[in-house]
N, C-alpha and C positions, 0 to 999 in steps of 0.2 A: 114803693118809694122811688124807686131808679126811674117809675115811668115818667113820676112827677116832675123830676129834676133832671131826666132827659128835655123833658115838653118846655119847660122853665126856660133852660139853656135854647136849644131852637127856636123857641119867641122873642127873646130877648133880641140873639142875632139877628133875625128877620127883620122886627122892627127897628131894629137899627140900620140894615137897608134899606125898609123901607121910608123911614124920614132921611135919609143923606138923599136917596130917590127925590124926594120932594123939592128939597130944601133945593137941588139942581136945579127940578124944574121951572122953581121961582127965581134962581141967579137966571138964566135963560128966559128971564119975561114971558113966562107962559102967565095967564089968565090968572087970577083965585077960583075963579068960578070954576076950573077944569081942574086946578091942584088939591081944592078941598075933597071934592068927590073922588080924587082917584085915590088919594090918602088912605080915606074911608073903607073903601071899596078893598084898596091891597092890603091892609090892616085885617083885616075878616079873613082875607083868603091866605095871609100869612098865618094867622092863628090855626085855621083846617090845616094846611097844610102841616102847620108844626105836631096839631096832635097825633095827626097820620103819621109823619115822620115816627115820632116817638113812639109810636106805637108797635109799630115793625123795626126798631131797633132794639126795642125791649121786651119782644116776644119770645115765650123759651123753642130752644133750637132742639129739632126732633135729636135723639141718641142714636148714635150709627152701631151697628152689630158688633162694631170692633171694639167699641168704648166700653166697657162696661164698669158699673156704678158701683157705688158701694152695697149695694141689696142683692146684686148680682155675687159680689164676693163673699160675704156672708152667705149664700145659699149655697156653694159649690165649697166651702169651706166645712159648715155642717153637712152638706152628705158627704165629702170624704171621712168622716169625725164618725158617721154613722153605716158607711159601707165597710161589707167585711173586705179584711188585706186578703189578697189572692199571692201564694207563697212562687 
């Protein structure tokens, strides 16, 4: 669900640079003939780009030796529970 409404959020903005993009290039008298196609064009490569994005933002992050989880405490909790006390 996170990667959804990561990718959602990073499209949205893109394309909203990418028409302010536009909408410049036509204050600025460029062509249509040039502004349609490149619309087109940064529209596809903002969406790759966004899933990529999302994708590696929402990838799970390896555990460091130091962290340890909850499965890790539960185990060192049952064999202390099951090793004999040394007096």
């Amino acid at each position: 669900m996170a990667l959804l409404v990561v990718y959602i959020a990073l499209a949205f903005v893109g394309e909203a640079i990418n028409v302010m993009a536009c909408l410049a290039l036509e204050r600025f008298q460029v062509a249509p003939s040039i502004v349609i196609p490149f619309f087109f064009v940064t529209s596809v490569v903002v969406l790759w780009l966004a899933w990529r994005l999302a994708i590696r933002l929402t990838e799970p992050r390896p555990q460091s030796a130091s962290s340890a989880g909850p499965e890790h405490l539960v185990l060192v909790l049952s064999a202390a529970i099951h090793a004999p006390m040394i007096p």
